[in-house]
C-alpha positions as CSV (number, residue, x, y, z in Angstrom):
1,X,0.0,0.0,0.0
2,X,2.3,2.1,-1.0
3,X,0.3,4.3,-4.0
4,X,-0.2,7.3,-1.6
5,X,3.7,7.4,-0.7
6,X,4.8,7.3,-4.0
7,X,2.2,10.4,-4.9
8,X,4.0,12.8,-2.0
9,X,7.3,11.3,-2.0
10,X,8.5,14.5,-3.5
11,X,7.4,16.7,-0.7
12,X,8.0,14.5,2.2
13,X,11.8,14.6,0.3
14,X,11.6,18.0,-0.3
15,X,10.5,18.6,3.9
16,X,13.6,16.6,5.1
17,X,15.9,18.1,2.9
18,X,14.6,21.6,3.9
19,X,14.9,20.4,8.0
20,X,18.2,20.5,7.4
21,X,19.0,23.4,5.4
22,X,16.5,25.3,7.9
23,X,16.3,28.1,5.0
24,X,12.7,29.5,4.2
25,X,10.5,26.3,2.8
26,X,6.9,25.4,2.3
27,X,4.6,23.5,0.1
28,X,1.5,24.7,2.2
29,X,0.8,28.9,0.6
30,X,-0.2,30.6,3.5
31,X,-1.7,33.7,1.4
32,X,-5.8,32.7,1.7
33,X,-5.7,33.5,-2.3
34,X,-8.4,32.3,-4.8
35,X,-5.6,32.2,-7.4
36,X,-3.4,29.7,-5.1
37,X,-6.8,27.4,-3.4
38,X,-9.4,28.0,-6.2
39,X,-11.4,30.8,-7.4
40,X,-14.5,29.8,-4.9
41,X,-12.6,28.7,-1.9
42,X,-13.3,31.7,0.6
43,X,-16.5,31.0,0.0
44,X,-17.3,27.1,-0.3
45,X,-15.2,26.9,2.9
46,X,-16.9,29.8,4.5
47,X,-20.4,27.7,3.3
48,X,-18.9,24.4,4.9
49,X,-18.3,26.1,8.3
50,X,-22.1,27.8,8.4
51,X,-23.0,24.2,7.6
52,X,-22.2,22.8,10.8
53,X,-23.4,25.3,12.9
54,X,-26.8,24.4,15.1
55,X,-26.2,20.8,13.7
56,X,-25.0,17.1,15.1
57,X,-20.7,16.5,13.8
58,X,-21.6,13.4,12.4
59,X,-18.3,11.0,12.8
60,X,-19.3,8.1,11.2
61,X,-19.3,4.8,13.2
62,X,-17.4,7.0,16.0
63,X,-17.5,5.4,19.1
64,X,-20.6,7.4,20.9
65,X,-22.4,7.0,24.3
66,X,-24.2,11.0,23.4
67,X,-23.5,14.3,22.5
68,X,-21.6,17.0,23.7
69,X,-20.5,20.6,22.7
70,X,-21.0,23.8,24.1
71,X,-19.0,25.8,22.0
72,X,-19.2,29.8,22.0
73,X,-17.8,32.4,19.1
74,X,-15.2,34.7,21.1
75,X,-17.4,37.1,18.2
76,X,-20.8,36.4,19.7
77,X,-23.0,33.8,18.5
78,X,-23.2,29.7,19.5
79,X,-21.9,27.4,17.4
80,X,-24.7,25.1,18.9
81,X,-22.7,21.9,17.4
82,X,-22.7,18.8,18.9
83,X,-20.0,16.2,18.9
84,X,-20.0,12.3,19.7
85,X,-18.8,11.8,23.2
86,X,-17.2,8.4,24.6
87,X,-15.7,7.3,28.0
88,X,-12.2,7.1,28.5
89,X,-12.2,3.3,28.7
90,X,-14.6,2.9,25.7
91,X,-11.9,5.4,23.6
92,X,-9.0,3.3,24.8
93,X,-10.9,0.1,24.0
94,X,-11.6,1.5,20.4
95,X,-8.0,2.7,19.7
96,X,-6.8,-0.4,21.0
97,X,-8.8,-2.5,18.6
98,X,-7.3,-0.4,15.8
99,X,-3.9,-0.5,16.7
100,X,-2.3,-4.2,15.4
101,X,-3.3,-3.4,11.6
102,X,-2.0,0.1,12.1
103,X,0.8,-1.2,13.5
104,X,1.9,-4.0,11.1
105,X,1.7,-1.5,8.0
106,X,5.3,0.3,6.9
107,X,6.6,3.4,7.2
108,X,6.1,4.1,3.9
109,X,2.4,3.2,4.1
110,X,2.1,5.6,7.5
111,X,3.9,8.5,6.2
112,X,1.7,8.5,2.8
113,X,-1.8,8.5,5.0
114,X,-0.4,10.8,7.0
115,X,0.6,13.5,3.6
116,X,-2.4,12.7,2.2
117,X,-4.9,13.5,5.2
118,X,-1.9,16.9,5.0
119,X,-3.0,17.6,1.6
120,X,-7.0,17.4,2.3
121,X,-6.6,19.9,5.4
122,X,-5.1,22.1,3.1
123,X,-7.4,22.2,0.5
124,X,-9.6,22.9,3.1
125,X,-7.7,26.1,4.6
126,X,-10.7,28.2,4.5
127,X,-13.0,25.9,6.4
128,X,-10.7,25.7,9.0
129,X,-10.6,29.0,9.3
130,X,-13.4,30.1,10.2
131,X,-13.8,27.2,12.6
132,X,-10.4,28.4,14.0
133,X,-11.4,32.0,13.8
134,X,-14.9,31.1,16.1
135,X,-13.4,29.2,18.6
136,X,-10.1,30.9,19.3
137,X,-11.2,34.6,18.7
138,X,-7.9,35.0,15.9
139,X,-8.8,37.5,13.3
140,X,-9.8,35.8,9.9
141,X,-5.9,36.1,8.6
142,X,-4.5,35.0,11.2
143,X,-6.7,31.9,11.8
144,X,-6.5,30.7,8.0
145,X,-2.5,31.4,8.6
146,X,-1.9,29.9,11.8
147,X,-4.7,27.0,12.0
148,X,-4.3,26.0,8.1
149,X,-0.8,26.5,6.4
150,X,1.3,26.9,9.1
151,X,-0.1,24.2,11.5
152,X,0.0,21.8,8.3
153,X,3.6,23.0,7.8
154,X,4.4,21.8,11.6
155,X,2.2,18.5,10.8
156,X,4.3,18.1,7.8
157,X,7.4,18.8,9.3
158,X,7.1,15.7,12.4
159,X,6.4,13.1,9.4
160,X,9.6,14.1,8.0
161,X,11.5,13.5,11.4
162,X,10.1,10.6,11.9
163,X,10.2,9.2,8.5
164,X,13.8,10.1,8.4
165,X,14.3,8.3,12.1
166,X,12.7,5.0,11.1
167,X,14.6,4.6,8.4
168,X,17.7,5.2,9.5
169,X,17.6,1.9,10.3
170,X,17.2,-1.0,7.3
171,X,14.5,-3.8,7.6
172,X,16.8,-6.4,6.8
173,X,20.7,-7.1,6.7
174,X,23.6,-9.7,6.1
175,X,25.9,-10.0,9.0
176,X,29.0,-11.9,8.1
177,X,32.0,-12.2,11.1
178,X,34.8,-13.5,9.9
179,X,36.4,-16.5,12.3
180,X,40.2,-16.6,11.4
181,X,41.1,-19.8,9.3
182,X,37.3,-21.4,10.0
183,X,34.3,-20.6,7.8
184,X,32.6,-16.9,8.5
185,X,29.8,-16.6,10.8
186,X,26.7,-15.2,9.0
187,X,23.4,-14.3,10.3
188,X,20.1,-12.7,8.5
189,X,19.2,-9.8,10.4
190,X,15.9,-8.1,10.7
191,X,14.4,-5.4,12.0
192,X,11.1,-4.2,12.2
193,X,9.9,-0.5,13.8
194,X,7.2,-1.0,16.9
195,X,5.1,1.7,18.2
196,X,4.6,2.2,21.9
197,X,0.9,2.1,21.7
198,X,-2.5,4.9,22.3
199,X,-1.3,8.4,21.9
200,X,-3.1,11.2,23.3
201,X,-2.7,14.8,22.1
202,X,-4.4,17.2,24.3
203,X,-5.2,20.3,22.3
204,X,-5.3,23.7,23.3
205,X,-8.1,27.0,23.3
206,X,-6.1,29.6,21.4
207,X,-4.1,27.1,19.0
208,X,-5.9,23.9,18.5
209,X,-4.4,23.0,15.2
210,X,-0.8,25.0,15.4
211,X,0.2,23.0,18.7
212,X,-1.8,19.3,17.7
213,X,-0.5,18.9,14.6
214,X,3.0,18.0,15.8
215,X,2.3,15.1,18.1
216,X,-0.6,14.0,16.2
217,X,1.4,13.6,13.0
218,X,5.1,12.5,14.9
219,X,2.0,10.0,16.7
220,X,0.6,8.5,13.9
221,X,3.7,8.4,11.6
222,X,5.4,6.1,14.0
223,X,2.2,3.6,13.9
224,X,1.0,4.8,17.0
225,X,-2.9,4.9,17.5
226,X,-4.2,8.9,18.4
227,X,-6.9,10.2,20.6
228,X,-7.1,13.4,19.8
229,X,-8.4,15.7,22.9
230,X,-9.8,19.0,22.0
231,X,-10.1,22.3,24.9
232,X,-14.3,21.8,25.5
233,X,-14.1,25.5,24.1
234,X,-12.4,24.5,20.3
235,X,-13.6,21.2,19.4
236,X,-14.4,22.0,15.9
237,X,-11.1,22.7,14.2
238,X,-9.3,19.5,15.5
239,X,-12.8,17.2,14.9
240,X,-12.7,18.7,11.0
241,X,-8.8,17.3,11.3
242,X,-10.0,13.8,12.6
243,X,-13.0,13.6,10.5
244,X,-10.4,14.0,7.3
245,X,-7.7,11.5,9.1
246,X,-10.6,8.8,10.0
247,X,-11.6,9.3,5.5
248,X,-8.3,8.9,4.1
249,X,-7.6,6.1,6.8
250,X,-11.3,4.0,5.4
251,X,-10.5,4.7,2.0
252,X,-6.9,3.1,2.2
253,X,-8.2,-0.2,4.0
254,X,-7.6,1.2,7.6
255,X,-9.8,1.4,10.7
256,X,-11.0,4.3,11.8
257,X,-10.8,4.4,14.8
258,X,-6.8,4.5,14.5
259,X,-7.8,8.0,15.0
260,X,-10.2,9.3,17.5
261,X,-12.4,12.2,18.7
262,X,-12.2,12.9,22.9
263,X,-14.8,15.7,22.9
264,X,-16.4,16.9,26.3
265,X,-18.1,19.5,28.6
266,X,-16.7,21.7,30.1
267,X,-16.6,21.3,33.6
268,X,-16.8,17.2,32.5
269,X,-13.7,17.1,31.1
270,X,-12.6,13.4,30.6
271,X,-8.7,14.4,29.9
272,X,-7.6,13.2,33.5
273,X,-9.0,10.1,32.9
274,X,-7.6,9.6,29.5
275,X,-4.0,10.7,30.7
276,X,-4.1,7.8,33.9
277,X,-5.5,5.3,31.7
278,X,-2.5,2.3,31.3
279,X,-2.9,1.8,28.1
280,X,-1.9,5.4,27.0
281,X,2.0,5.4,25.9
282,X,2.3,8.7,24.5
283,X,1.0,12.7,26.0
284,X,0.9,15.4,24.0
285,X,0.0,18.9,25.8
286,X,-0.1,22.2,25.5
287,X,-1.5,24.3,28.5
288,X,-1.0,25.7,31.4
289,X,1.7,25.0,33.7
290,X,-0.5,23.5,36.5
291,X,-2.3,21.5,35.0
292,X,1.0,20.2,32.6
293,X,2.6,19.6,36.2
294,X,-0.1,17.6,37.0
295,X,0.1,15.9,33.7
296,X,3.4,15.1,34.4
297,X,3.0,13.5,37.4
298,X,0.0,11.4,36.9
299,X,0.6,10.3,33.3
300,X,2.3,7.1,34.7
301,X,5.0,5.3,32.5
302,X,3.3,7.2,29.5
303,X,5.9,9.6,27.6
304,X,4.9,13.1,28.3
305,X,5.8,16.0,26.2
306,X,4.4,19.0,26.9
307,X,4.0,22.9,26.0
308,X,3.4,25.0,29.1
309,X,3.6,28.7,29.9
310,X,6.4,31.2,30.8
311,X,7.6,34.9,30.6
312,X,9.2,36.4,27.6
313,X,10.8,38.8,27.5
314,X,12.0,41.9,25.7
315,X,15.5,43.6,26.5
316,X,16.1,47.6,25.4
317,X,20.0,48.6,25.6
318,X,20.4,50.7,22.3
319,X,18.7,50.7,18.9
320,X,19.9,52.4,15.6
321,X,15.9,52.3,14.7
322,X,13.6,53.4,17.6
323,X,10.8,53.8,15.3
324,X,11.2,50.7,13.8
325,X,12.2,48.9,17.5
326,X,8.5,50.5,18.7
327,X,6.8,49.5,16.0
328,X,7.6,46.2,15.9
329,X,7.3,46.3,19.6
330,X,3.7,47.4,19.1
331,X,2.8,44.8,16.4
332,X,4.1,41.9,19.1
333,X,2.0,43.4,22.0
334,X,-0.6,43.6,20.1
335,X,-0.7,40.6,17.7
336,X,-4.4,38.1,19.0
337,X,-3.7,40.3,22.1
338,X,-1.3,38.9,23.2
339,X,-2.6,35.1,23.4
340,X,0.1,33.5,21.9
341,X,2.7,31.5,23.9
342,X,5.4,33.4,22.3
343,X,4.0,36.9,23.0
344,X,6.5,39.5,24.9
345,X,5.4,40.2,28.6
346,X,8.2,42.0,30.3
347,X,10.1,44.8,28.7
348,X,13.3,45.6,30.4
349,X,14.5,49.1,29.8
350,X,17.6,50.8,31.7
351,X,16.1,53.5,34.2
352,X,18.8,56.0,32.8
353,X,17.3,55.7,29.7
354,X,19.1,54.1,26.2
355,X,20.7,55.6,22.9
356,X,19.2,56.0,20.0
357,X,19.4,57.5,16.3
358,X,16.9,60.1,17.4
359,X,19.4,60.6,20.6
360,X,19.1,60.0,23.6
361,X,15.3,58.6,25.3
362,X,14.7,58.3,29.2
363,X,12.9,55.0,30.2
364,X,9.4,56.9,30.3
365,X,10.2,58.0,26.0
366,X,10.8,54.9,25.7
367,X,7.6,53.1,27.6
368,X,5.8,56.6,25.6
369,X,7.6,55.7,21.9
370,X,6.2,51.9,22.7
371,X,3.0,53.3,23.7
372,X,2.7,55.8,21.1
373,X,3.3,52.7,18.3
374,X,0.4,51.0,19.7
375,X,-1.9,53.6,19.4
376,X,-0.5,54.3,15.6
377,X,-1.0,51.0,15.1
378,X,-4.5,50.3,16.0
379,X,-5.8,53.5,15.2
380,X,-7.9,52.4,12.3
381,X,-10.6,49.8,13.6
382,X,-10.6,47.6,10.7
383,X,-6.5,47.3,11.4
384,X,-7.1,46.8,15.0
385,X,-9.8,44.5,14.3
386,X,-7.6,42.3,12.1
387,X,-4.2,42.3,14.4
388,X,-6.5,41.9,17.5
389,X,-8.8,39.6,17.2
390,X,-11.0,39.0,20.4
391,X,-10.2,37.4,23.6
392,X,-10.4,33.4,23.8
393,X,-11.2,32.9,27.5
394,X,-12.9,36.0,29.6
395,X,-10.5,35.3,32.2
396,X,-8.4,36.6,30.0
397,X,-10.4,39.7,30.0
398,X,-10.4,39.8,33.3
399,X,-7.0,39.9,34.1
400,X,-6.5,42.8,32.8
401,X,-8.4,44.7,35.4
402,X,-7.0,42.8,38.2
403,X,-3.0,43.7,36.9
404,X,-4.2,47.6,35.6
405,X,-3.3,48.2,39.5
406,X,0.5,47.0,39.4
407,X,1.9,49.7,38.1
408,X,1.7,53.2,36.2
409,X,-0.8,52.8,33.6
410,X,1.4,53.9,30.3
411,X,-1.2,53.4,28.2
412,X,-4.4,51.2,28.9
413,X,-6.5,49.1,27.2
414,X,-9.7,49.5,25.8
415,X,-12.4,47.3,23.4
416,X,-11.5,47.3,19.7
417,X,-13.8,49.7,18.2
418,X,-16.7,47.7,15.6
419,X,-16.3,44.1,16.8
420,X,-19.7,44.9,18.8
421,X,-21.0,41.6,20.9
422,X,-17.1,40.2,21.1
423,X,-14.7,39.7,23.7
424,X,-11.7,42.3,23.0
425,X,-8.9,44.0,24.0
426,X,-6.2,46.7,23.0
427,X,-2.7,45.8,24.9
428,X,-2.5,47.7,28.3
429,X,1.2,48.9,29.0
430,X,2.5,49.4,32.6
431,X,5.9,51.0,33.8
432,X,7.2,49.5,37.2
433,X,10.8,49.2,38.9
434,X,13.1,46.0,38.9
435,X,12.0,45.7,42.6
436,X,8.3,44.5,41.8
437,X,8.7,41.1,41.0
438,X,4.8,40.3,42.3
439,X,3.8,42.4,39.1
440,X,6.1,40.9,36.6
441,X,7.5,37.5,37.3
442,X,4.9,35.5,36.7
443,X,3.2,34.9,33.6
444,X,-0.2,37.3,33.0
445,X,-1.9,35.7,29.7
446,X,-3.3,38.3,27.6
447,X,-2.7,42.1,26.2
448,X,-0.8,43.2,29.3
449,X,3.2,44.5,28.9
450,X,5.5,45.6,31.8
451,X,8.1,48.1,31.1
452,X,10.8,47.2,33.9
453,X,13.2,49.9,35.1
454,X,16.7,48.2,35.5
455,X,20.4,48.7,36.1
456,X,21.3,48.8,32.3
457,X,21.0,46.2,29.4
458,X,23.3,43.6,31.1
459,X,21.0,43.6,34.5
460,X,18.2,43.5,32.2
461,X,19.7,40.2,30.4
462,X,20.5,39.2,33.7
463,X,17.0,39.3,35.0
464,X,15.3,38.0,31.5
465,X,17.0,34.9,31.9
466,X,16.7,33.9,35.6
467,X,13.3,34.4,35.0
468,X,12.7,31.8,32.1
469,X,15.2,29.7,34.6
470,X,12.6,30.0,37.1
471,X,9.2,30.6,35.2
472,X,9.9,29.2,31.6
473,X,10.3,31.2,28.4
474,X,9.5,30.6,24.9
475,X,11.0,33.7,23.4
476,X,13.4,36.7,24.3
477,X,14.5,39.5,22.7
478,X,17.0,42.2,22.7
479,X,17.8,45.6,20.8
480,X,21.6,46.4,20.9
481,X,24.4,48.4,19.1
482,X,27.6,46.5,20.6
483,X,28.4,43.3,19.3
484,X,29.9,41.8,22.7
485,X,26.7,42.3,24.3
486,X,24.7,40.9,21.4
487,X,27.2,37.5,21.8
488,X,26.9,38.2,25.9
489,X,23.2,37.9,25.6
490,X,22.9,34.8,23.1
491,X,25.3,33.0,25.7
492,X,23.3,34.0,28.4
493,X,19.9,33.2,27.4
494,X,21.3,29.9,25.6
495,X,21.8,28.8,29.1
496,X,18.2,29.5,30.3
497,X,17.2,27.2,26.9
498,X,15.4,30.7,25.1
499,X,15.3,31.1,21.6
500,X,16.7,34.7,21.3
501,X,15.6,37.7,18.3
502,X,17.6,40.3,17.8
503,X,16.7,43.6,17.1
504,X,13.8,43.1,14.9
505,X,12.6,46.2,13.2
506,X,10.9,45.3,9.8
507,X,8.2,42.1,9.3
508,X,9.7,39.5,11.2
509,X,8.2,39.5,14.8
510,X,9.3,37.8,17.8
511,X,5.6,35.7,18.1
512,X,6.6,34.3,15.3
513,X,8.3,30.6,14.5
514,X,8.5,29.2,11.4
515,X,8.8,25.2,10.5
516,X,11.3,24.0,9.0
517,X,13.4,26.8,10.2
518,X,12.9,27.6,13.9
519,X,12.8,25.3,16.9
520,X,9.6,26.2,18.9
521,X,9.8,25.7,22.4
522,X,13.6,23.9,23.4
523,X,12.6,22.0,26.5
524,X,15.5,23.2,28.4
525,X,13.4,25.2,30.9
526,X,9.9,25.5,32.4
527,X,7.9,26.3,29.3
528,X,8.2,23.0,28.4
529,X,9.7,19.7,27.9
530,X,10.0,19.0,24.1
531,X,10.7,20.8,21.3
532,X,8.4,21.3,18.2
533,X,10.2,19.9,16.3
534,X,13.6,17.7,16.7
535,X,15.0,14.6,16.7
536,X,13.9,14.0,20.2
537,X,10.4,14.6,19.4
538,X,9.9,11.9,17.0
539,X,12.4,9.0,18.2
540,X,11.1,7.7,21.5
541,X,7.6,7.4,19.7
542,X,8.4,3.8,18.4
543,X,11.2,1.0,19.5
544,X,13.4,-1.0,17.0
545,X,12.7,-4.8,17.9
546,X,15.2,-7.3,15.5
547,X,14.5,-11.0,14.7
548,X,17.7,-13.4,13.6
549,X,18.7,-16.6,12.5
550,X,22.4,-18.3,10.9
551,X,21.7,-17.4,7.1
552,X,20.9,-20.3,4.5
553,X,24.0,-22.1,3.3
């Protein structure tokens, strides 16, 4: 079964050849263009998402004991769809069932499934956006970007891995030793790749696809079965992606249920009991760090790798661009208001101010040039609208009253003018001193920044880094003139384990990670334990077992 291999052989080469270059490569446009995905695409997908609203997700012969789904548009309205809803056990039972015939096929036959279910997800780009778009609150660009191409890039990018890892090794081989004067000694060798059994990806509410995608594709490439566990709040975009995965699996001979659907209630969550169950081998998650410690802890011999929270930062010591420092600045802050895991929190910013090309600025025209870029920024609604988006969660929302206290309001937030009925948020921007680590070292979700006053740019570094150390960090940056303090910095944050910009003025933003290219997450501190995606990622998803026997004379 090896028809749907040969067919995207040339982009599963093309993806491992481009993991290790690491220069700009995709196969997945991430421009929602009619020219590139069809002339009626916006609006056939755009028709296919209003088609499930108010209706029952049919997932044929899904395992089912009822119906659940209580999602809510971060723009307003119900979805008011309903999902089929299963036990724990009676999953585990189902994804057990399927797992020998998904086990005994190749890797050739796993990697083409998995490209081919790639390909269908990206034809359907614009469904998925809007299903991303109304349960995550990401502006319509944003959610055909991040939740279609570039989640299918990351997707894309674990096959290759683990492609490339299983077969490093060959399925069969002559082993001849020679014994002096005597005849050789020669053996017939095989090996064959085993998976380590039920895989459960727990998905997130702000990136359901973006962070899935990796452990559901490194999952399933290896031969593992998947349960795929959606946040209560974004079933739909990760039930489209099984709904195409169970499809291509049917039509190729498989079982369905190889793949599965874990939706609940909120408040009835079932993901404790799935992560406890024995049978599960493998734990994807990306969420919070409390609950991921508790994920750790209770997901028994089960492999764990998980995406938790943390405190970026941002470090000021001297720009030859303060325009184009603020502005890109703004564009981070402000970018899905600040829900992204690799959103800047903490700003740190010498108290004697820094040097520019416009001169010298003081720490408060500095915090005021930041400022003064949001508001530029999101003047125009329709901009702010689009950059935006609306808030996921309304504790996120919430928090932002509860930190406007912490420190000298800069500039505060306020709704994003014509998105009447939604949940939104412009970023609020606080100055406070190095000394008031209750208001900046710990992690506030949302469109809230601290300016810190520090020393200098080295105390600043300094501080950046204990505090991913301590708290986790996904991303840092820094803006400086002297090229020993650029190299001081790199080492310095390459010992907390953060991925480190530097001074990004133009269209590259900090938030940003690209596949293929950039290492999200490096599992060297708090924010996590893996790294999306690497070697690591992929390898400890299957075992190598070998059968022998003296070779016929």
């Amino acid at each position: 079964m090896t028809g749907l291999f040969e067919r995207h052989r040339p982009t599963l080469t093309a993806a491992i050849e481009a993991a290790a270059k690491r220069d700009f490569w995709t196969v997945y446009p991430e421009v929602p263009s009619g020219k590139i995905y069809g002339e009626t695409a916006k609006d056939d997908g755009l028709a296919a998402y209003r088609a499930r609203l108010d209706a029952e997700f049919d997932l044929a012969d899904h395992p089912a004991e009822g119906r659940v789904g209580a999602e809510v548009s971060p723009y307003g309205p119900a979805l008011g769809i309903t999902y089929p809803a299963a036990s724990a056990d009676m999953l585990v039972m189902a994804s057990r069932a399927a797992a020998p015939q998904w086990a005994a096929a190749s890797p050739e036959t796993h990697a083409g499934i998995c490209l081919e279910i790639l390909a269908r997800l990206n034809a359907r780009s614009f469904e998925m956006a809007n299903a991303v778009m109304h349960t995550t609150g990401q502006a319509f660009a944003m959610a055909f970007q991040a939740g279609g191409p570039h989640a299918q890039d990351r997707g894309l990018e674990a096959v290759a891995y683990a492609y490339a890892e299983m077969t490093r090794i060959p399925a069969q081989a002559t082993w001849t030793k020679p014994q002096g004067k005597g005849e050789p000694i020669v053996m017939e060798k095989h090996w064959r790749i085993v998976p380590r059994g039920v895989s459960l990806v727990i998905g997130c509410n702000t990136f359901p696809t973006w962070n899935s995608y990796p452990g559901l594709f490194a999952s399933l490439a290896t031969g593992n079965t998947v349960i795929v566990k959606p946040h209560p709040a974004a079933i739909l975009p990760l039930a489209i992606t099984v709904e195409i995965a169970r499809q291509v699996l049917v039509e190729q001979g498989f079982a369905a249920d190889i793949v599965l659907l874990a939706a609940d209630a909120p408040g009835a969550e079932i993901t404790r009991d799935l992560v406890q169950h024995p049978a599960v081998a493998i734990v994807d998650y990306t969420g919070s760090n409390t609950f991921g410690a508790w994920v750790r802890e209770n997901a028994g011999n089960a492999d764990v790798y998980t995406e938790e929270a943390g405190v970026n930062s941002i470090v000021i010591g001297a720009t030859d661009d303060f325009a184009g420092m603020c502005g890109n600045i703004a564009f981070s802050l402000s970018l899905y208001s600040g829900q992204m895991c690799t959103a800047p929190q903490d700003i740190f910013v010498p108290r004697g101010g820094i040097e520019t090309n416009e001169g010298h600025k003081s720490f408060d025209a500095v915090a005021a040039g930041i400022a003064a870029a949001v508001d530029s920024l999101l003047a125009d609604p329709v901009r702010a609208a689009g950059i935006c988006g609306a808030i996921a969660n309304p504790a996120t929302l919430a928090r932002i009253a509860t930190s406007r206290p912490l420190g000298r309001i800069v500039r505060d937030s306020a709704p994003v003018e014509g998105l009447d009925g939604a949940r939104t948020a412009t970023p609020l921007i606080l100055a406070v001193g190095a000394a008031d680590t209750d208001a900046y070292a710990e992690e506030r979700f949302g469109p809230i920044a601290l300016v810190v006053a520090v020393d200098d740019a080295a105390d600043g570094v300094d501080r950046a880094a204990a505090l991913a150390e301590r708290k986790g960090a996904i991303t840092a940056a820094l803006y400086a003139t002297d090229e020993a303090q650029i190299l001081a910095a790199a080492d310095r944050f390459a010992v907390a384990g953060v991925n480190l910009s530097v001074n990004l003025t133009g269209g590259i933003y900090v938030n940003q990670s690209a596949a293929f290219s950039d290492f999200h997450v490096t599992g060297a501190n708090p924010a996590g334990n893996a790294s999306l995606t690497d070697a690591a990622f992929v390898a400890n998803r299957f075992r190598v077992v070998m059968w022998r026997r003296p070779a016929a004379a």
